[in-house]
Each structure stands twice: as C-alpha cells, then as structure tokens.
C-alpha positions, 0 to 999 in steps of 0.5 A: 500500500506504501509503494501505491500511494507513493506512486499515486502522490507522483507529480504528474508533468508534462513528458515533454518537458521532462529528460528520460532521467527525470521521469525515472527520477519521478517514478521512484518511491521516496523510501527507495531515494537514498540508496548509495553507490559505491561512487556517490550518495543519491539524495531524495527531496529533489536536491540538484544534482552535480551534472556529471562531466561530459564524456567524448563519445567514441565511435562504434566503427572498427578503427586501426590499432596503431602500434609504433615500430619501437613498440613491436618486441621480438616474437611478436610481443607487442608493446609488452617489452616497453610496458614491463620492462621490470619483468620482461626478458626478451629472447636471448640469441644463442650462437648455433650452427645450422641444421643442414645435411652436412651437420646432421650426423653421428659425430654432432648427436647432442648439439643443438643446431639451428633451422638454416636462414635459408629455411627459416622463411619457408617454415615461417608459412605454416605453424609451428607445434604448440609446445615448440613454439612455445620454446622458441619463444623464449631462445632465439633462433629456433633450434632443436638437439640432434639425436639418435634417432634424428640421425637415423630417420634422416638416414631413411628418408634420404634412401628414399630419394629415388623409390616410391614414396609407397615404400617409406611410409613412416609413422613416428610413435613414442611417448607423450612429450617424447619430441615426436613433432620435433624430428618431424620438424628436422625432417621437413628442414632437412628435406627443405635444405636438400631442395625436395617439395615438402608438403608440411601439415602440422595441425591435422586435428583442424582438418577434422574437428569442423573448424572449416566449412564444407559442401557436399559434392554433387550426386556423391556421399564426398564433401569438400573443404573450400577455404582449407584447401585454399589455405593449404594450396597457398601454404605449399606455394609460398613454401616450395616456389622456386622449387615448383616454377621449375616443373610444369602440367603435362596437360591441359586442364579445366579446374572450376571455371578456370582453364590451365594451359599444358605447360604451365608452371605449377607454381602458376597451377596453385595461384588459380586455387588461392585465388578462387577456393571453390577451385582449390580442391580440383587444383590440388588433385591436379598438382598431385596428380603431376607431382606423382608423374613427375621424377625430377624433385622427390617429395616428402609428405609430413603429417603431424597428428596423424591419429585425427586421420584415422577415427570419424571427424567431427563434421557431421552427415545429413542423418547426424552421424560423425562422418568418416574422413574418407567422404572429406575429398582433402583428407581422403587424398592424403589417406591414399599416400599414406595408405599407400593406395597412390604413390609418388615416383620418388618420395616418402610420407612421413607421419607422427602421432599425436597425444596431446588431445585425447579426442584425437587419439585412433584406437584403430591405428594404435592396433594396426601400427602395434602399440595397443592389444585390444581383446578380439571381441571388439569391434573395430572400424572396418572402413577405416583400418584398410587405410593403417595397412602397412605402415612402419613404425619409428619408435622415439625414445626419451633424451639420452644423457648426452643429449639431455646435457647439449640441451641443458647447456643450450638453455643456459646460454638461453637464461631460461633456467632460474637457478645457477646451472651446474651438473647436480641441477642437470642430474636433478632435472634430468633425472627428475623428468626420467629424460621426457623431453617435454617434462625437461623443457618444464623442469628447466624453463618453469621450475617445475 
C-alpha cells in the first residue's frame, strides 16, 4: 500500500518537458531515494544534482590499432617489452650452427643446431607445434638437439630419394612429450635444405574437428573443404616456389571455371586455387596428380597428428552421424599416400602421432601400427583400418644423457633456467623428468 500511494502522490508533468532521467527520477518511491553507490550518495527531496562531466563519445566503427615500430618486441610481443620492462626478458640469441645435411650426423648427436636462414622463411608459412613454439619463444633462433634417432630417420628418408614414396611410409610413435613433432620438424628442414617439395601439415586435428566449412559434392556421399584447401594450396606455394616454377602440367586442364594451359608452371597451377577456393580442391588433385608423374624433385609428405586421420571427424552427415574422413575429398587424398593406395615416383610420407588431445587419439591405428592389444571381441572400424595397412613404425625414445646435457647447456646460454646451472641441477632435472623431453623443457624453463 506504501509503494501505491507513493506512486499515486507522483507529480504528474508534462513528458515533454521532462529528460528520460527525470521521469525515472519521478517514478521512484521516496523510501527507495537514498540508496548509495559505491561512487556517490543519491539524495531524495529533489536536491540538484552535480551534472556529471561530459564524456567524448567514441565511435562504434572498427578503427586501426596503431602500434609504433619501437613498440613491436621480438616474437611478436607487442608493446609488452616497453610496458614491463621490470619483468620482461626478451629472447636471448644463442650462437648455433645450422641444421643442414652436412651437420646432421653421428659425430654432432647432442648439439643443438639451428633451422638454416635459408629455411627459416619457408617454415615461417605454416605453424609451428604448440609446445615448440612455445620454446622458441623464449631462445632465439629456433633450434632443436640432434639425436639418435634424428640421425637415423634422416638416414631413411634420404634412401628414399629415388623409390616410391609407397615404400617409406613412416609413422613416428613414442611417448607423450617424447619430441615426436620435433624430428618431424628436422625432417621437413632437412628435406627443405636438400631442395625436395615438402608438403608440411602440422595441425591435422583442424582438418577434422569442423573448424572449416564444407559442401557436399554433387550426386556423391564426398564433401569438400573450400577455404582449407585454399589455405593449404597457398601454404605449399609460398613454401616450395622456386622449387615448383621449375616443373610444369603435362596437360591441359579445366579446374572450376578456370582453364590451365599444358605447360604451365605449377607454381602458376596453385595461384588459380588461392585465388578462387571453390577451385582449390580440383587444383590440388591436379598438382598431385603431376607431382606423382613427375621424377625430377622427390617429395616428402609430413603429417603431424596423424591419429585425427584415422577415427570419424567431427563434421557431421545429413542423418547426424560423425562422418568418416574418407567422404572429406582433402583428407581422403592424403589417406591414399599414406595408405599407400597412390604413390609418388620418388618420395616418402612421413607421419607422427599425436597425444596431446585425447579426442584425437585412433584406437584403430594404435592396433594396426602395434602399440595397443585390444581383446578380439571388439569391434573395430572396418572402413577405416584398410587405410593403417602397412605402415612402419619409428619408435622415439626419451633424451639420452648426452643429449639431455647439449640441451641443458643450450638453455643456459638461453637464461631460461632460474637457478645457477651446474651438473647436480642437470642430474636433478634430468633425472627428475626420467629424460621426457617435454617434462625437461618444464623442469628447466618453469621450475617445475
């Protein structure tokens, strides 16, 4: 009854004459007027306000961020250097050599070598791993340690300079953290420095997780991935270029609505595809296609997350069923190099699996490459294991001592590690981290 007679006792005004702010004011009981902010006392009576000082409004529009040259610090950082000078150490430049056919042998196993100036360019067109990339941050440049294992990887990989790539299908198995995408990625630097076309997918899981819009082929159960496939046409472009303007189509071909001549460069073959998307799919089966005829420049094909290959995606068909990769036209041609179903005159595909997200990992593989028993009255995916047939597995193995030491000394030189590095801190983490290579890079850059 309180509140309707306060609001019967209301003057009535003319709304013309009153803001929006008085006519609120108006409509609120007295016994609810002297209720205080945290920045000012609100008084009932009508008491005249202070009015409140004016405010330049800003527009809505979307405006250019304008960032000063001294304000870009080194990988990226912005105006953070600038900004917390106190707390911000920038990259240390370490002093190593380059990482090139010449270096990566027996005699150089735990040194850590550069990525060549020459490379460094061509890596900088796709992503680096997540973990990598987060240890390159912090020493400049990149480098990684030469190991055993990289040693002996390259030594198969260069073997099959002159055999079909249906012959060395390698997939690189190992412990989570083990350094599995790192000798992937000496791989692809080692075949870059040795003038081979390398066809690098660092990120596979993105292929399947829907991230990217997909049409259905018409009159076929296929879809395709318009903007992906352009993207990845741009990547092995700018990538291989002054390898690709040396080859040229042996036909004439119709891609979309686009006619490419017979002797076309298939550097000028893939610009069609990252200019027009929706053609993208169709240039690359057609740059494959002449990749896989032609015997001048071996090709490697690596693929780190390689699980995501092997188990239904998360694209969706038309009854609502997780579709399997194999009705994704992109994935689907890489499956036939990797299943060994088509093949490269001179080449290998290598491969590395993935354990960093749980949602990816392919029961199917893990059975077909070995690595896991399952009992026999389980149902396994019979569509998709035909396409883990045949694979070799390269098992990485955790540091050894001696290449746990060179990458201990290479974070020193780096400053990363908090406490004064001497042998009992490197046995302590060493040992600590049972030789992981992802657990060491914790212990010594994070104190953990």
């Amino acid at each position: 009854m309180a509140h309707r007679a306060a609001f019967q006792m209301t003057p009535l005004l003319n709304r013309s004459s009153m803001t929006l702010t008085s006519r609120v004011r108006a409509m609120v009981p007295a016994q609810y007027a002297n209720y205080v902010t945290a920045s000012a006392v609100v008084y009932a009576g009508g008491k005249a306000r202070k009015a409140a000082p004016k405010v330049k409004q800003q527009s809505n529009s979307f405006r250019k961020k304008k960032v000063d040259d001294e304000d870009k610090g080194e990988g990226g950082s912005g105006g953070a250097a600038r900004l917390n000078e106190k707390y911000y150490k920038p990259p240390t430049p370490v002093k190593v050599e380059e990482f090139i056919p010449s270096t990566a042998t027996k005699e150089n196993v735990g040194k850590v070598l550069g990525f060549p100036t020459s490379v460094v360019p061509a890596l900088s067109q796709t992503t680096y791993p997540t973990l990598l990339n987060e240890q390159f941050d912090l020493i400049k440049p990149a480098a990684l340690v030469v190991r055993e294992s990289t040693v002996s990887l390259l030594e198969k990989i260069d073997a099959s300079m002159k055999t079909p790539s249906s012959q060395t299908r390698l997939v690189l198995t190992g412990d989570a953290g083990a350094g599995k995408s790192a000798m992937l990625l000496q791989t692809v630097s080692h075949c870059l420095s040795a003038g081979w076309a390398v066809i690098y997918i660092p990120k596979a899981s993105t292929w399947m997780n829907s991230s990217y819009a997909y049409n259905t082929v018409p009159h076929s159960t296929s879809f395709v991935q318009p903007l992906l496939a352009s993207t990845l046409v741009g990547q092995i472009h700018n990538v291989n270029k002054s390898v690709l303007s040396k080859l040229v189509t042996s036909e004439m071909v119709k891609v979309g609505r686009h006619d490419v001549e017979k002797g076309t460069s298939l550097s000028a073959l893939l610009e069609v595809g990252v200019k027009d998307q929706f053609a993208a799919q169709e240039v690359m089966e057609v740059f494959m296609k002449e990749m896989r005829a032609q015997k001048e420049i071996p090709t490697l094909i690596a693929v780190d997350e390689v699980n995501s290959f092997f188990r239904p995606t998360q694209y969706l068909r038309q009854d609502g069923k997780e579709m399997d990769p194999e009705h994704l036209k992109l994935p689907k041609l890489f499956l036939d190099y990797i299943s060994g179903k088509s093949s490269l005159n001179h080449g290998a595909v290598v491969a590395a699996t993935s354990d960093s997200l749980m949602i990816n990992k392919s029961e199917v593989l893990e059975v077909a490459l070995g690595t896991k028993v399952v009992s026999p009255y389980k149902s396994l995916s019979q569509t998709i294991m035909p396409w883990a047939t045949g694979l070799t597995t390269v098992q990485v193995p955790n540091y050894t001592r001696e290449e746990a030491k060179g990458v201990f000394d290479y974070y020193k030189k780096g400053n990363i590690i908090f406490d004064a590095a001497s042998e009992p801190l490197f046995l302590n983490k060493f040992i600590s981290s049972n030789g992981n290579p992802r657990k060491f890079f914790t212990a010594c850059a994070k104190g953990i």
